[in-house]
GULUM-547024 format. One record per residue: residue number from 1; residue in one letter; x, y, z of N, C-alpha, C, O, CB in turn. Coordinates in nm, 2 decimals. Glycine has a CB too. Example, Ala and Ser with C-alpha at 12.3 -4.5 7.8 and 13.67 -1.06 7.14 Angstrom:
FITOR   num   residuo     n_px     n_py     n_pz    ca_px    ca_py    ca_pz     c_px     c_py     c_pz     o_px     o_py     o_pz    cb_px    cb_py    cb_pz
FITOR     1         A     1.32    -0.57     0.78     1.23    -0.45     0.78     1.32    -0.33     0.78     1.42    -0.33     0.85     1.13    -0.45     0.90
FITOR     2         S     1.28    -0.22     0.71     1.37    -0.11     0.71     1.29     0.00     0.79     1.34     0.11     0.80     1.41    -0.06     0.57
***
This chain:
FITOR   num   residuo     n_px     n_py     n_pz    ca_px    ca_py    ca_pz     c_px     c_py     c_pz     o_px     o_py     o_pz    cb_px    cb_py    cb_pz
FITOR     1         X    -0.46    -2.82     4.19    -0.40    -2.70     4.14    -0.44    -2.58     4.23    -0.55    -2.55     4.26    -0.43    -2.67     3.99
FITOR     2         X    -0.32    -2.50     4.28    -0.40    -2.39     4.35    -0.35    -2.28     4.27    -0.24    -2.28     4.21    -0.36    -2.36     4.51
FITOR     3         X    -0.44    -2.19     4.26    -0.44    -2.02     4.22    -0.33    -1.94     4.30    -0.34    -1.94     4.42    -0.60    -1.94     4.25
FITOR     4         X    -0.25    -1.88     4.25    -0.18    -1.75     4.29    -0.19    -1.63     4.30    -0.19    -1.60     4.18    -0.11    -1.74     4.24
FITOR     5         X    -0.20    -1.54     4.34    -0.26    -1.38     4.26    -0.16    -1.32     4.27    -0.13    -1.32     4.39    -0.39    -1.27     4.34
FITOR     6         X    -0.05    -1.26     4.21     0.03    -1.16     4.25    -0.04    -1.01     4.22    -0.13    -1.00     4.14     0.17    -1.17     4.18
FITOR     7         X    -0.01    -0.91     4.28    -0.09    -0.81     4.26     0.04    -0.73     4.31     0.12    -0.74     4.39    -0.24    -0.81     4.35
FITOR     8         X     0.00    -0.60     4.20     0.08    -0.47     4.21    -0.01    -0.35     4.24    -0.13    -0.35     4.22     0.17    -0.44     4.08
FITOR     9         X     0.06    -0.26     4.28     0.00    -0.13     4.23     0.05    -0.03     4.16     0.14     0.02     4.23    -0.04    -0.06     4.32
FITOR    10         X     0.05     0.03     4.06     0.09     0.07     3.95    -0.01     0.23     3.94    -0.13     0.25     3.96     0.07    -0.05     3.84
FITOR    11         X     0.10     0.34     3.90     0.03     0.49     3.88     0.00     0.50     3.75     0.08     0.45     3.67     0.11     0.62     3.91
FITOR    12         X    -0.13     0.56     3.69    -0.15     0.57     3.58    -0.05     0.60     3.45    -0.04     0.54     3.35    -0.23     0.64     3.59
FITOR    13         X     0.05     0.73     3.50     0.15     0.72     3.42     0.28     0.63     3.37     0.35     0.63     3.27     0.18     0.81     3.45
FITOR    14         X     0.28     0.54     3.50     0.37     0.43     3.50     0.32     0.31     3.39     0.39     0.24     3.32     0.38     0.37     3.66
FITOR    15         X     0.18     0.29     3.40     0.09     0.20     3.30     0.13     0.22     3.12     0.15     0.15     3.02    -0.09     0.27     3.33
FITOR    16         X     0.11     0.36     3.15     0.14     0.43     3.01     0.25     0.41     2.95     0.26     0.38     2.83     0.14     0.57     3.01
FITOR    17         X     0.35     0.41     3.02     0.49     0.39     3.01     0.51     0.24     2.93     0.54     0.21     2.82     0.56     0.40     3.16
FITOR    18         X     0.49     0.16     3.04     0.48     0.03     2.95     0.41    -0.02     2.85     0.45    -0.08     2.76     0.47    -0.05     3.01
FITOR    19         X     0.28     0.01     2.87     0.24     0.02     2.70     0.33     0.09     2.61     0.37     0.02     2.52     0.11     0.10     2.68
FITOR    20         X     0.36     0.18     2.62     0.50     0.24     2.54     0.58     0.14     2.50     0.57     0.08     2.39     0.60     0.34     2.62
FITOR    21         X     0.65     0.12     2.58     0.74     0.00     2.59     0.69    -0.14     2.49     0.76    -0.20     2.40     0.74    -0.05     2.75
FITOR    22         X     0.54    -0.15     2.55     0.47    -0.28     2.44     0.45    -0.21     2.33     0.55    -0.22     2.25     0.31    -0.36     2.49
FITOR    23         X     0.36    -0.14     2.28     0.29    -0.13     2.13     0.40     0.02     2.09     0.38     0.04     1.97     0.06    -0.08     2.14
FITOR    24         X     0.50     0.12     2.13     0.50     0.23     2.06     0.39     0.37     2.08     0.41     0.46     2.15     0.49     0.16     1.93
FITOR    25         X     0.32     0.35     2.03     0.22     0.45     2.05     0.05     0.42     2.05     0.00     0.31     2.01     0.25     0.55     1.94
FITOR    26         X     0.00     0.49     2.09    -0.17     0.44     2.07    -0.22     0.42     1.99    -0.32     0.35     2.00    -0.27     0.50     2.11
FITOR    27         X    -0.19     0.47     1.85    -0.23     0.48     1.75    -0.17     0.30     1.67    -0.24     0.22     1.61    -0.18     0.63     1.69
FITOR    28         X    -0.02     0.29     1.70     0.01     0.16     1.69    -0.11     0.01     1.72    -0.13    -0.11     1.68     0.12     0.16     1.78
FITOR    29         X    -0.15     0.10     1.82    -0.25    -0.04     1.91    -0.39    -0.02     1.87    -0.48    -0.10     1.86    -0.27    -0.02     2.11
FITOR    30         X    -0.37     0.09     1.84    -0.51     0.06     1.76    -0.51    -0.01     1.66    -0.60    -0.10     1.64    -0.58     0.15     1.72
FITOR    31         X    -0.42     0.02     1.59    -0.38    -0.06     1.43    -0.38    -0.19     1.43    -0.42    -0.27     1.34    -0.25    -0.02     1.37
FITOR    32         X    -0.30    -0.25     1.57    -0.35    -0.39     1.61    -0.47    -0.45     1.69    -0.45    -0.55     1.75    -0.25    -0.45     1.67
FITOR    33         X    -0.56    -0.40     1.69    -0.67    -0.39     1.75    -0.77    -0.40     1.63    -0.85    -0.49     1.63    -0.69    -0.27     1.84
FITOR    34         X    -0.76    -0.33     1.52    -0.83    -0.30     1.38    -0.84    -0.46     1.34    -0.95    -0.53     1.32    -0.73    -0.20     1.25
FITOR    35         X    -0.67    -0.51     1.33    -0.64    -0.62     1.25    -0.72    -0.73     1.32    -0.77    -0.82     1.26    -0.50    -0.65     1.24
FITOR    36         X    -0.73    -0.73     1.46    -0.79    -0.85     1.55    -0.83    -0.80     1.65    -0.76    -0.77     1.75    -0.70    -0.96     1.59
FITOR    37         X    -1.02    -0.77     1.62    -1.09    -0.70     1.68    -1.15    -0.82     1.77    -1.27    -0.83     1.74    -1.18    -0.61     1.58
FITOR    38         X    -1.12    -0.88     1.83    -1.18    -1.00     1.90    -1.05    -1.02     1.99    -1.06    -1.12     2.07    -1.23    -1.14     1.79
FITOR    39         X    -0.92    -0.95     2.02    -0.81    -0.99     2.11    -0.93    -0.88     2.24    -1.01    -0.79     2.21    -0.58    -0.93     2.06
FITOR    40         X    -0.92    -0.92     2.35    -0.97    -0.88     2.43    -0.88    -0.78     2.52    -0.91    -0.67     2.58    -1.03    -0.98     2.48
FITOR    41         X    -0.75    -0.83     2.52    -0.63    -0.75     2.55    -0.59    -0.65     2.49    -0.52    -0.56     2.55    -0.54    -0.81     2.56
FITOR    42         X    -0.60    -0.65     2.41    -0.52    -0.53     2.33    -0.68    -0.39     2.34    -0.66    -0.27     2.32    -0.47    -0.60     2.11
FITOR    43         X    -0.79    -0.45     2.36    -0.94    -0.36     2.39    -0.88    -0.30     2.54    -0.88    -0.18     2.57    -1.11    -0.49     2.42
FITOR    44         X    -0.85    -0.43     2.61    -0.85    -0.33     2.76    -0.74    -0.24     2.74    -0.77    -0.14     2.80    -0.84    -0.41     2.92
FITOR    45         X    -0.60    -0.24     2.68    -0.48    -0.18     2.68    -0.50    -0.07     2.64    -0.45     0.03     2.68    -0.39    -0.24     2.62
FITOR    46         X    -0.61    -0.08     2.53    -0.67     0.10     2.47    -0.72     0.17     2.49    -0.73     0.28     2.44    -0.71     0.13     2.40
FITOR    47         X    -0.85     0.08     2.68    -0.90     0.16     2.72    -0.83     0.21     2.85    -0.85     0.32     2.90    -1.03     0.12     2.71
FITOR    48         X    -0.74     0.11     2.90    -0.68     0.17     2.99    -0.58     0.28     2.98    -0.54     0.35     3.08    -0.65     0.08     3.04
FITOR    49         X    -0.52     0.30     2.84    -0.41     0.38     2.78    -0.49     0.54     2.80    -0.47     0.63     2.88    -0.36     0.33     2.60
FITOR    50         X    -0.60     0.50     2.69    -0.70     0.63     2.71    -0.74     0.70     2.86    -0.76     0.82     2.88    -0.83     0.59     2.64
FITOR    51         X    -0.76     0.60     2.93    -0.81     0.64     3.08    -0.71     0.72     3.14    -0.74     0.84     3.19    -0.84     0.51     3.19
FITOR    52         X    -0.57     0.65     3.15    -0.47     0.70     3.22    -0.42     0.84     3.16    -0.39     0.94     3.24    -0.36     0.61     3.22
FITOR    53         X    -0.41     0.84     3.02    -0.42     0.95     3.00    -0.48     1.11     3.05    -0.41     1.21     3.04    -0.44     0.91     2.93
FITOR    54         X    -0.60     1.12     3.10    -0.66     1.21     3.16    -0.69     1.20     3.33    -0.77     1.27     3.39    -0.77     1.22     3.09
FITOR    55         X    -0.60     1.09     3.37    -0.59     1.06     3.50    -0.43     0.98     3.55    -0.44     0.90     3.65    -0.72     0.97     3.51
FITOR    56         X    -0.32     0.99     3.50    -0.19     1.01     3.51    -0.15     0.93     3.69    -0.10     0.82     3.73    -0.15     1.19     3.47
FITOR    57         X    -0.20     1.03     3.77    -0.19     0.96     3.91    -0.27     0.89     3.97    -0.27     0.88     4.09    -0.16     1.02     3.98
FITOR    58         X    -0.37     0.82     3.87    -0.43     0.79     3.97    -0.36     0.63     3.96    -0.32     0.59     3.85    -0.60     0.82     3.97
FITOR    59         X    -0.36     0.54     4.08    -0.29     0.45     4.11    -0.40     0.29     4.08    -0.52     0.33     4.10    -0.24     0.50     4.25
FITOR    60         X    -0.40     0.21     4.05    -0.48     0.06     3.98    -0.37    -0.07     4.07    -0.26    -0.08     4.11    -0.45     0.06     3.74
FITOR    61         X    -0.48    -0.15     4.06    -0.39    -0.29     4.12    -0.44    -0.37     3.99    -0.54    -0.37     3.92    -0.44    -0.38     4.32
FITOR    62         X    -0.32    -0.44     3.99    -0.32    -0.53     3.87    -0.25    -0.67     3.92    -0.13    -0.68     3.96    -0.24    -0.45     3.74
FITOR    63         X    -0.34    -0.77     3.90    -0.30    -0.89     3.93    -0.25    -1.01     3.84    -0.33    -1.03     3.75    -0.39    -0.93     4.00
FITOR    64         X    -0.18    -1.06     3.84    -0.16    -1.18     3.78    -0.16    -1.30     3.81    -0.11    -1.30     3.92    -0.08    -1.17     3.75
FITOR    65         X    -0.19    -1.41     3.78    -0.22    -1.48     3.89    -0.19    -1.64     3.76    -0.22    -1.66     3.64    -0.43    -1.43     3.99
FITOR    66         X    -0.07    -1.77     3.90    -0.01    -1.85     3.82    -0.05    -1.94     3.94    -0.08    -1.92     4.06     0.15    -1.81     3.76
FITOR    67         X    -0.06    -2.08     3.85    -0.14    -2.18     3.90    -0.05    -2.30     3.91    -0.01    -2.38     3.82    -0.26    -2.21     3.82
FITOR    68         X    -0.02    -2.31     4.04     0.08    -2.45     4.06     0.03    -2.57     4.14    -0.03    -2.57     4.25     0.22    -2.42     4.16
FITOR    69         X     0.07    -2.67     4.05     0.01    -2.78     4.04     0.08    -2.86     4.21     0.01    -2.91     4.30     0.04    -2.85     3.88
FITOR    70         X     0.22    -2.86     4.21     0.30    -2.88     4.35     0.35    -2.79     4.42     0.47    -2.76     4.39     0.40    -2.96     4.35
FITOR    71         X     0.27    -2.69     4.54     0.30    -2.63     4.53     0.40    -2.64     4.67     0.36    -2.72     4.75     0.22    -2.54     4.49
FITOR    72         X     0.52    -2.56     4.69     0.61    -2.62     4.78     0.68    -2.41     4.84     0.79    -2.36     4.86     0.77    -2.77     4.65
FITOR    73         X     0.58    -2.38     4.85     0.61    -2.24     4.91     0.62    -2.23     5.05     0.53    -2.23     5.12     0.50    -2.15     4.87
FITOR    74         X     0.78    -2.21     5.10     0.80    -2.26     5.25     0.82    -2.08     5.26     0.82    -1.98     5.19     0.97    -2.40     5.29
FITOR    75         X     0.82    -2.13     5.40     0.89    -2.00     5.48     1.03    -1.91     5.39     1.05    -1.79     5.35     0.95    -2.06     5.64
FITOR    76         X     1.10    -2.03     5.41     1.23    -1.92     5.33     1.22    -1.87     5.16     1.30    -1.78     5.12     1.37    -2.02     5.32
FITOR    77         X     1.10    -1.93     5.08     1.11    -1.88     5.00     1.03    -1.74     5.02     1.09    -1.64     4.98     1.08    -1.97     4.91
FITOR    78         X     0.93    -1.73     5.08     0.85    -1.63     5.10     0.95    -1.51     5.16     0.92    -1.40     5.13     0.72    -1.68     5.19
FITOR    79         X     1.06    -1.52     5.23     1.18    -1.43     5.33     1.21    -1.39     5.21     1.20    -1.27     5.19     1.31    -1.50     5.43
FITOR    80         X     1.27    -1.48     5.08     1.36    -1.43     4.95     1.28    -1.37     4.88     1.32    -1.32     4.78     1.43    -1.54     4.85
FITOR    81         X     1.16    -1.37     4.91     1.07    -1.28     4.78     1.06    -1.18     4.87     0.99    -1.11     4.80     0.91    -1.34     4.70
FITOR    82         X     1.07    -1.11     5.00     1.01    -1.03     5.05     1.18    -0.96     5.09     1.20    -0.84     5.12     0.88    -1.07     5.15
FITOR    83         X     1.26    -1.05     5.08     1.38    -0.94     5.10     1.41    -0.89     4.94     1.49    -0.80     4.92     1.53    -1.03     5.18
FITOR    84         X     1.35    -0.96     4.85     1.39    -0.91     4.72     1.32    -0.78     4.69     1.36    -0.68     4.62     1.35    -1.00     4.62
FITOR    85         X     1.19    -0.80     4.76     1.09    -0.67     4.68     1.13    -0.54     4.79     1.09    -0.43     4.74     0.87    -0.70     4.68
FITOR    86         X     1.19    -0.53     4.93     1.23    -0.46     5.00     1.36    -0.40     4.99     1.38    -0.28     5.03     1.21    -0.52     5.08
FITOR    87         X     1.49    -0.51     4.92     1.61    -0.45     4.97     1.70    -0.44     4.83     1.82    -0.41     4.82     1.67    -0.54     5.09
FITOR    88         X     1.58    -0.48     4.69     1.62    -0.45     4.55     1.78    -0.47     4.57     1.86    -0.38     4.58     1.58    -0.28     4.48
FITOR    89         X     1.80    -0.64     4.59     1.91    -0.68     4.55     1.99    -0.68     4.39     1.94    -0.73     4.28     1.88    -0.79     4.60
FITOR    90         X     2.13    -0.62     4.40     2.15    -0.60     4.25     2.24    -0.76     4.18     2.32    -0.75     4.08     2.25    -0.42     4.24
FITOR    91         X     2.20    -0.86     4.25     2.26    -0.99     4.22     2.23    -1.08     4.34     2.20    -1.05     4.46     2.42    -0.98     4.18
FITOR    92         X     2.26    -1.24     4.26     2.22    -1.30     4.37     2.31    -1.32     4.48     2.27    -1.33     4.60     2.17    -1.42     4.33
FITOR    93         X     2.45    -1.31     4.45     2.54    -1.32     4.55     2.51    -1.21     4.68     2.54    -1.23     4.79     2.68    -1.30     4.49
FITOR    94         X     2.44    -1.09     4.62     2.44    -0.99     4.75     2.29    -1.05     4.83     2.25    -1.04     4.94     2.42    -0.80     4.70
FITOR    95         X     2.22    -1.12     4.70     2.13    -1.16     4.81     2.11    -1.27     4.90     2.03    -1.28     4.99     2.05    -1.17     4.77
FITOR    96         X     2.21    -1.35     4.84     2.28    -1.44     4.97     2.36    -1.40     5.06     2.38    -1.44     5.17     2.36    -1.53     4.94
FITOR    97         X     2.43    -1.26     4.99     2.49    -1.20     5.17     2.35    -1.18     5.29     2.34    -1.22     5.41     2.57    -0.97     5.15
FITOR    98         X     2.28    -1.12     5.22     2.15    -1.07     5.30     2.06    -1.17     5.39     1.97    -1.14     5.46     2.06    -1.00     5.20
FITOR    99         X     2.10    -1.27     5.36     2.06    -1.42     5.41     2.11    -1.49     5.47     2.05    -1.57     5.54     2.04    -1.49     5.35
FITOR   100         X     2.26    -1.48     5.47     2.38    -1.56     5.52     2.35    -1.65     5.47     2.36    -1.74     5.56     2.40    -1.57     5.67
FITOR   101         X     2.30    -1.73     5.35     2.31    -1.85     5.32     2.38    -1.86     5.22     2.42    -1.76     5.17     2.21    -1.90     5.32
FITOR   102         X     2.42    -1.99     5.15     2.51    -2.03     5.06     2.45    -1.99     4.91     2.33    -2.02     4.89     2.54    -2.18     5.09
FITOR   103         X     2.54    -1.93     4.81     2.48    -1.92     4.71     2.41    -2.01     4.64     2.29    -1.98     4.61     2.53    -1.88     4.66
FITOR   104         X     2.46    -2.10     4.62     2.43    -2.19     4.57     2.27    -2.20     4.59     2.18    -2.18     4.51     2.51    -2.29     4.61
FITOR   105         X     2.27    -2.25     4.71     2.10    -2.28     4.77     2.02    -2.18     4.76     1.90    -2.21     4.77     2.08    -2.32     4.94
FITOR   106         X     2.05    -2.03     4.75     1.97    -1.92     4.75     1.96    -1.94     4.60     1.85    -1.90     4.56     2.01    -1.79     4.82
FITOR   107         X     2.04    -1.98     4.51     2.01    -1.97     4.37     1.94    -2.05     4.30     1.91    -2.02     4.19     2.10    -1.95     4.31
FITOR   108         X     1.92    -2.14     4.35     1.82    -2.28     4.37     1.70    -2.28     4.37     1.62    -2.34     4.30     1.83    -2.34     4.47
FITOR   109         X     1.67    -2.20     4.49     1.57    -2.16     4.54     1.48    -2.05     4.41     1.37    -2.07     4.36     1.61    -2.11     4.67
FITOR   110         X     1.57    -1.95     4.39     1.52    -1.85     4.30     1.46    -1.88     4.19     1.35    -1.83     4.14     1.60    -1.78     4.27
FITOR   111         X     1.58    -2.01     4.13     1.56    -2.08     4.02     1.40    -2.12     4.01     1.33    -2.09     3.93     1.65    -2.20     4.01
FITOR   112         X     1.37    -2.20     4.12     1.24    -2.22     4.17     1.13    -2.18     4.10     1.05    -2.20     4.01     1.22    -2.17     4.29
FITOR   113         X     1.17    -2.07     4.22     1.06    -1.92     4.20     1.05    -1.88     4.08     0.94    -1.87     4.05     1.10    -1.78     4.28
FITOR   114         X     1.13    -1.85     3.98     1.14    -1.86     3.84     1.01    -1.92     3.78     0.90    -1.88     3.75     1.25    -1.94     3.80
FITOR   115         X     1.07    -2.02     3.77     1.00    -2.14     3.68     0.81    -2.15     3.76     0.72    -2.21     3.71     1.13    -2.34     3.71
FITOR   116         X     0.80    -2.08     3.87     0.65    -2.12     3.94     0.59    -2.01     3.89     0.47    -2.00     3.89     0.63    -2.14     4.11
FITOR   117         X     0.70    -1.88     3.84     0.59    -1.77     3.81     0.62    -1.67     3.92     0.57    -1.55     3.93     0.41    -1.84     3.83
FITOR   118         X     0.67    -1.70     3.98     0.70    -1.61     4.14     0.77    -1.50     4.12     0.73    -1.40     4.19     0.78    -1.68     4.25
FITOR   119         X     0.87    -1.49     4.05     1.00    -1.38     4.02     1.07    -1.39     3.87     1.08    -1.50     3.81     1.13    -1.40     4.14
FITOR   120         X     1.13    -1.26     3.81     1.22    -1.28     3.69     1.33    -1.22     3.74     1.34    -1.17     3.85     1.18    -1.23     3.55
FITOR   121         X     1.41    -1.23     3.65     1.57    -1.21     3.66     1.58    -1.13     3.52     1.55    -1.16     3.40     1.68    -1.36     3.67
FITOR   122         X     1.63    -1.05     3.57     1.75    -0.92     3.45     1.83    -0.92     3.44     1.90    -0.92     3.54     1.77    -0.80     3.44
FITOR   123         X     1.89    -0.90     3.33     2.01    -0.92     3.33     2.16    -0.79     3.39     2.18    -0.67     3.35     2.00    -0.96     3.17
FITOR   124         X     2.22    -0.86     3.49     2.32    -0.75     3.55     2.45    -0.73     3.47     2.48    -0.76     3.36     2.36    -0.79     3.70
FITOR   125         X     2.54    -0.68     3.58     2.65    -0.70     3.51     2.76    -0.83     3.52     2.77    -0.92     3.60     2.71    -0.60     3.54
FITOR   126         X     2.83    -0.79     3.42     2.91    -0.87     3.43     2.86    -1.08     3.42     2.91    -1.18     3.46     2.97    -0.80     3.57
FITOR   127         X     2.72    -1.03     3.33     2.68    -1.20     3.34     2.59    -1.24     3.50     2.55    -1.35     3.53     2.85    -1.31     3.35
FITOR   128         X     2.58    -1.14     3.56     2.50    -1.15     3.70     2.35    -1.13     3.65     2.30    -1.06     3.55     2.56    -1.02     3.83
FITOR   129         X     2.29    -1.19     3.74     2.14    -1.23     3.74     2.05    -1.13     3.85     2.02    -1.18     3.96     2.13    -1.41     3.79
FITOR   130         X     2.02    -1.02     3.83     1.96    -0.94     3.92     1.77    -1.03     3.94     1.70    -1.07     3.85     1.97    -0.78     3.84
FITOR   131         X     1.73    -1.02     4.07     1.62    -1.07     4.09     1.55    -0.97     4.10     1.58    -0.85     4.14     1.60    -1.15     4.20
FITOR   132         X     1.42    -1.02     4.03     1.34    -0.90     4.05     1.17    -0.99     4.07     1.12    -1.09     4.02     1.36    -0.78     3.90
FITOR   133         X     1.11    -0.87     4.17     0.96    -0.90     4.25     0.90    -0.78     4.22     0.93    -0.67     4.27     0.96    -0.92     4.44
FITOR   134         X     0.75    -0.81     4.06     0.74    -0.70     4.04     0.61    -0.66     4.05     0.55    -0.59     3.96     0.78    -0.67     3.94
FITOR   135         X     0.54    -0.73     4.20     0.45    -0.71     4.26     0.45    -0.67     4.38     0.55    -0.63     4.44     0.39    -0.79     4.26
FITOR   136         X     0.30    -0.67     4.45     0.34    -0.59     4.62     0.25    -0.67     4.74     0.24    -0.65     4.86     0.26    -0.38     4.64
FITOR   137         X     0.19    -0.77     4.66     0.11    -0.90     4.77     0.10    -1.04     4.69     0.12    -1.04     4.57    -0.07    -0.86     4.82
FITOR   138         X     0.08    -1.12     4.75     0.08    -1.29     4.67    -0.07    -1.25     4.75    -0.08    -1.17     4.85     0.21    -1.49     4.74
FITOR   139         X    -0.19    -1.33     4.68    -0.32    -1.40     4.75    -0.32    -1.52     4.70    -0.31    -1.53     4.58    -0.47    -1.33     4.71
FITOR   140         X    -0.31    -1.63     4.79    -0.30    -1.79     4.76    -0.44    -1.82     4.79    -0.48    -1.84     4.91    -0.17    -1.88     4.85
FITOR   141         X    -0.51    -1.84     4.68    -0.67    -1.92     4.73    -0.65    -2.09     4.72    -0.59    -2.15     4.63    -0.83    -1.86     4.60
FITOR   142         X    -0.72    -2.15     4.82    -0.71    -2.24     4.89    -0.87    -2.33     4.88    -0.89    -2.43     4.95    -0.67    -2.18     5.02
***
């Protein structure tokens, strides 16, 4: 099994934001923090909520990191994740223009990347599958 790291960097106020998004307000998280004073996550989310608060820009890397058992990470997938996080394709068909390759096989591929942990998809228009890379380095330990 090898380790993955994806890693972002993220501004304090951007942090905040999505906690928003997760719990509502701080006071919410605390209230689920009260109930289950042993989640370890919801401790760091309150201390990091509080931190950013009186420090808004300052910028944090945050990693996530997914563990594949076969792992089959070629050259071209690594091109589709780095033309994704570069050229914020708004569907996969444009991001097979950007590749010259067939959709099909670029969507295959993505599918992939999906399922390993590598990338998600949002929903576009019209039933289209926007890709999205919502990190800024892979560390593959070996």
């Amino acid at each position: 099994m090898i380790p993955i790291t994806m890693i972002r960097k993220i501004k304090g106020k951007n942090k905040i934001q999505e906690l928003e998004k997760t719990y509502g307000t701080i006071n919410n998280l605390k209230k689920l923090f009260k109930k289950d004073d042993e989640n370890m996550l919801l401790y760091s989310d309150i201390e990091d909520w509080e931190y950013f608060i009186n420090n808004p820009e300052e910028e944090l890397e945050e990693g996530k990191t997914v563990f594949l058992e076969n792992v089959s990470l070629g050259s071209i997938d690594l091109d589709l994740i780095k033309l994704i996080k570069n050229n914020d394709p708004k569907s996969i068909s444009e991001l097979a223009k950007l590749t010259n390759k067939d959709i099909s096989n670029v969507q295959k591929k993505l599918n992939n990347l999906e399922k390993e942990g590598l990338l998600s998809f949002k929903q576009g228009l019209k039933n289209s599958k926007i890709p999205i890379v919502n990190y800024d380095k892979i560390e593959i330990a070996i």
